[in-house]
Wavefront OBJ file of the C-alpha trace (Angstrom):
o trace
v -22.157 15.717 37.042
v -19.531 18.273 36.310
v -18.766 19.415 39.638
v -17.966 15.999 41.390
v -14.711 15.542 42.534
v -12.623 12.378 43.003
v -12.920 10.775 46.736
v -9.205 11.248 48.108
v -8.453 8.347 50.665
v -6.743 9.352 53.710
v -3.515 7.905 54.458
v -3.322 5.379 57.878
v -0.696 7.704 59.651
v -3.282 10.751 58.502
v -5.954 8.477 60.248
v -3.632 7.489 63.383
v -2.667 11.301 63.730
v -6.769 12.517 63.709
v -7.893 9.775 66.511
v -5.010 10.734 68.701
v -5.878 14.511 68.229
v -9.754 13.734 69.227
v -8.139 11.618 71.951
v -6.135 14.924 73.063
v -9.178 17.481 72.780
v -11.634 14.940 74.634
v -9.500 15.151 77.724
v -8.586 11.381 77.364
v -5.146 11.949 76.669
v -4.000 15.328 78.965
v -0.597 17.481 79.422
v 2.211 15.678 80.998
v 0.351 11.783 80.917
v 1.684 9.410 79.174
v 0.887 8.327 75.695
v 0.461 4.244 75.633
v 2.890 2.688 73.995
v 3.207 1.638 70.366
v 2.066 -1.999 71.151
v -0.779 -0.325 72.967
v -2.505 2.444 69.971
v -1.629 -0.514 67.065
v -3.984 -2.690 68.732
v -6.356 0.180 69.829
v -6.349 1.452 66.618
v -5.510 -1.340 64.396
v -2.934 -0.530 62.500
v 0.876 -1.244 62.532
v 3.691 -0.313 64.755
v 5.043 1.732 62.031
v 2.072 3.560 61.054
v 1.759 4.845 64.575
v 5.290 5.472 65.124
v 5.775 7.738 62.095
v 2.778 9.779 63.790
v 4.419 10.104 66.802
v 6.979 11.597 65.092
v 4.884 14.095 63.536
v 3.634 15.187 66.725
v 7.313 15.029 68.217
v 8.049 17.703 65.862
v 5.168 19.601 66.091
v 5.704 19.803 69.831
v 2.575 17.957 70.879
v 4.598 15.057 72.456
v 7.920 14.602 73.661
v 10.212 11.362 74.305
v 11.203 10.922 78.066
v 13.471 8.082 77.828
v 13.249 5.368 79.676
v 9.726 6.565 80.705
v 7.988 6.622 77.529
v 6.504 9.259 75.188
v 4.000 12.196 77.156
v 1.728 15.123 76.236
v 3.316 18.190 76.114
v 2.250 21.302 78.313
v 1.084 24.071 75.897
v 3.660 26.359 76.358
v 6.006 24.165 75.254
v 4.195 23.193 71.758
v 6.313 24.441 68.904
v 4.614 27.070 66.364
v 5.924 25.099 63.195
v 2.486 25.014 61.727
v 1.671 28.324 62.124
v 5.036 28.954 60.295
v 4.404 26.841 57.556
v 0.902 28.002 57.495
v 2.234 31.615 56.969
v 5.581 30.180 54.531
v 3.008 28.617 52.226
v 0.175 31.344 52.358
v -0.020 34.865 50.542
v 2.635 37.274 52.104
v -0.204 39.513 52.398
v 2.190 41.980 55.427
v -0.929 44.485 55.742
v -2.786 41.136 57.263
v 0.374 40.777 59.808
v 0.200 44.442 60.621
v -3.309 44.313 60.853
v -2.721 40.792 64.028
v 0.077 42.909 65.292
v -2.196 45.799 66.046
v -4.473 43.365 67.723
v -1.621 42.107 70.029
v -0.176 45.351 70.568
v -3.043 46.779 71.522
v -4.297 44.282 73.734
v -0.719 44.749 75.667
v -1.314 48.267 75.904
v -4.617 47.922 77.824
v -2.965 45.450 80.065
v -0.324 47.749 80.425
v -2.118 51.147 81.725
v -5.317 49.580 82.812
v -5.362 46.129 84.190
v -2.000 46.511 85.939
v -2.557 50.243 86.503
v -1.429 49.162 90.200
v 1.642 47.321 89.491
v 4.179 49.901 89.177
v 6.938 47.893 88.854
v 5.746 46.281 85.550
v 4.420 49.882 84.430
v 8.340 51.172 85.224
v 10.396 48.066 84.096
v 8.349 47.873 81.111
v 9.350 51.519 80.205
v 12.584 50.729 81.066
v 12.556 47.966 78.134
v 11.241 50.751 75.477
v 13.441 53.669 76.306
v 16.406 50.814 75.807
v 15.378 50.048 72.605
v 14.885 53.275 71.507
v 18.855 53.975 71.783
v 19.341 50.599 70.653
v 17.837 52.353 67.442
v 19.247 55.538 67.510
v 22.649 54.100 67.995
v 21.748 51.382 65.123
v 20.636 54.084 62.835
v 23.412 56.510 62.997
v 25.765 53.724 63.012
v 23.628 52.488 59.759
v 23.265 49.169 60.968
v 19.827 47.940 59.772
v 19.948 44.789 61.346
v 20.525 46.108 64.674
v 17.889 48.325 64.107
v 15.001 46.418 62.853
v 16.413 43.910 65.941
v 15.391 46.873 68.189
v 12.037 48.346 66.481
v 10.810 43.918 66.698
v 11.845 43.824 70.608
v 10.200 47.337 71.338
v 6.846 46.093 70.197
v 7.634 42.424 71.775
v 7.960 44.150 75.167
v 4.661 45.695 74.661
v 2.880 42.073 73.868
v 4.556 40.140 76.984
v 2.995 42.591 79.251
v -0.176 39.671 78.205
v 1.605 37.613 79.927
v -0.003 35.331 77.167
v 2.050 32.180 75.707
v -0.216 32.223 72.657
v 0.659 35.715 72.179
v 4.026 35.604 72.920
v 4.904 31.892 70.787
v 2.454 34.388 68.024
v 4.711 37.279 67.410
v 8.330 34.913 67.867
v 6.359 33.285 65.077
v 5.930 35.791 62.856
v 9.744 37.535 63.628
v 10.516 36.439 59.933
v 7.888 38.335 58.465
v 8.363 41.301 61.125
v 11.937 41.588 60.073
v 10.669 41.867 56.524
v 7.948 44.241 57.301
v 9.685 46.742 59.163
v 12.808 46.967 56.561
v 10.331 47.463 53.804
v 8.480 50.239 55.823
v 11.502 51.921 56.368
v 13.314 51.312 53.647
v 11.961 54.291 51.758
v 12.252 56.900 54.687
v 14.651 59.824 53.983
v 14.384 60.803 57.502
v 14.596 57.751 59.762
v 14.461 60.121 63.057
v 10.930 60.149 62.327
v 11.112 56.146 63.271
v 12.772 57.057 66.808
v 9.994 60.047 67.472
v 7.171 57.548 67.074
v 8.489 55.517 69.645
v 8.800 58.251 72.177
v 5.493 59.738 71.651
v 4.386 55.830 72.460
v 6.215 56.160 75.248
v 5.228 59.238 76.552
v 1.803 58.362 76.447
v 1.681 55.064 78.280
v 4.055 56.911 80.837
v 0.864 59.561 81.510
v -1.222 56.570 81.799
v -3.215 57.787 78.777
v -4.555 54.302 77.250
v -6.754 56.499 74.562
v -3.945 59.239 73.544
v -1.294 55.936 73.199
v -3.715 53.641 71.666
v -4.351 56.822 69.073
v -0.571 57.194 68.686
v -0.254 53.569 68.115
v -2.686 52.903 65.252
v -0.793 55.814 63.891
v 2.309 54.303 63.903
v 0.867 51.002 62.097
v -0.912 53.241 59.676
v 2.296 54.836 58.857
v 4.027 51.241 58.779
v 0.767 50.464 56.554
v 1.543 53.257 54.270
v 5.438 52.852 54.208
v 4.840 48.738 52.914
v 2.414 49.632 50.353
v 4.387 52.450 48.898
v 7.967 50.097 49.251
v 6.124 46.911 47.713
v 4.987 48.921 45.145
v 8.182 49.938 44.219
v 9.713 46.428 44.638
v 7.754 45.814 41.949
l 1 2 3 4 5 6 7 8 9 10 11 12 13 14 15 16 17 18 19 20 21 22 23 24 25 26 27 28 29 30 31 32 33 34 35 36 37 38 39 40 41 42 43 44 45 46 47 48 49 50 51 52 53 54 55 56 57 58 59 60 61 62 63 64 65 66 67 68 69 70 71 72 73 74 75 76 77 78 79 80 81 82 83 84 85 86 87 88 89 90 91 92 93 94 95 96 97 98 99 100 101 102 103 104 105 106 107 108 109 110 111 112 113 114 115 116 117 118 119 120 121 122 123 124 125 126 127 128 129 130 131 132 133 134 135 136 137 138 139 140 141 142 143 144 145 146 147 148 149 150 151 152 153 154 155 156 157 158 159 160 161 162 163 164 165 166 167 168 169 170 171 172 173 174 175 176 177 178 179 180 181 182 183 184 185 186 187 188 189 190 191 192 193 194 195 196 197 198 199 200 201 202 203 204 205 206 207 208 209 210 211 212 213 214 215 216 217 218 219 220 221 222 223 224 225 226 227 228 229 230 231 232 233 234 235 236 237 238 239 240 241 242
């Protein structure tokens, strides 16, 4: 039988690492309670101490659990669960950027709706939020005339941050930090091949101008513009990469 493949044995700590994480979505191990000690899972589980203490430390870096000394190891609170996987996940995988422009249009998008509609009340978030954009618009302008890329693909990656903590989502928010390393990549390639960067400034503003009329369809409109544009601008500066 050609197609049958070798049975691959999972490792103990593999093993440990899978109970605990059915233990964790079941509800029998929940945020901020304590994790029994390493006695306690090698007999529950039985394996060795060291088995379940190199798990632990899996999970320690993942962000899952954390050491409270002399209390003993507890379940994290979600927020505070580290997006190393996800970072890996994205290290090892194809650097497909159209796919990441593609989830930051998602994000974006669901900002601006929370933005002009949901909080369409709140005019302090509406006005502090605008605040944020118009700053990092001259944080560009200055960055471009003074022809300091970092500083401006630092400002273009905070504009569109601003626009994604209006969620008020952790997921979101731990998302895009995430994926900074691939924005910062992303946006220098886009731009890279502009002859006229003020063209990079003027998208911003229109963005602006449109969530300041309270126009969700006009800046939603101008915003898939913008990432077509930024769609556009990778293709034609990958292509010439290679």
């Amino acid at each position: 039988m050609d197609n049958v493949k070798p049975v691959k044995q999972k490792t103990v700590v593999f093993q440990v690492i899978e109970q605990l994480k059915q233990m964790i979505a079941t509800g029998r191990l929940k945020p901020n309670e304590k994790v029994p000690n390493e006695y306690e899972l090698a007999e529950m589980f039985g394996v060795g101490r060291s088995s379940i203490r190199e798990a632990l430390k899996i999970f320690q870096y993942l962000g899952v659990v954390e050491l409270r000394n002399p209390k003993g190891t507890f379940i994290c609170e979600n927020s505070n669960i580290s997006s190393e996987s996800l970072l890996w996940s994205m290290l090892l995988g194809k650097k497909d950027f159209t796919d990441l422009v593609e989830l930051r249009l998602v994000l974006e998008h669901q900002g601006l709706w929370y933005l002009m509609d949901h909080y369409k009340t709140n005019k302090h978030l509406l006005t502090s939020t605008i605040d944020k954009l118009n700053q990092e618009v001259k944080n560009m302008d200055k960055a471009i005339k003074s022809s300091d890329i970092q500083k401006r693909i630092e400002a273009d990656y905070n504009f569109h941050g601003h626009i994604i903590e209006v969620c008020n989502n952790n997921i979101f928010n731990n998302l895009y930090r995430t994926m900074k390393l691939f924005m910062y990549e992303e946006i220098n390639t886009a731009q890279r091949g502009l002859e006229d960067t003020t063209s990079v400034i003027q998208n911003h503003i229109d963005l602006i101008e449109s969530i300041e009329k309270g126009d969700f369809y006009r800046a939603t409109e101008k915003f898939r513009k913008h990432i077509k544009d930024i769609d556009s601008l990778l293709d034609a500066g990958l292509k010439h990469e290679h």
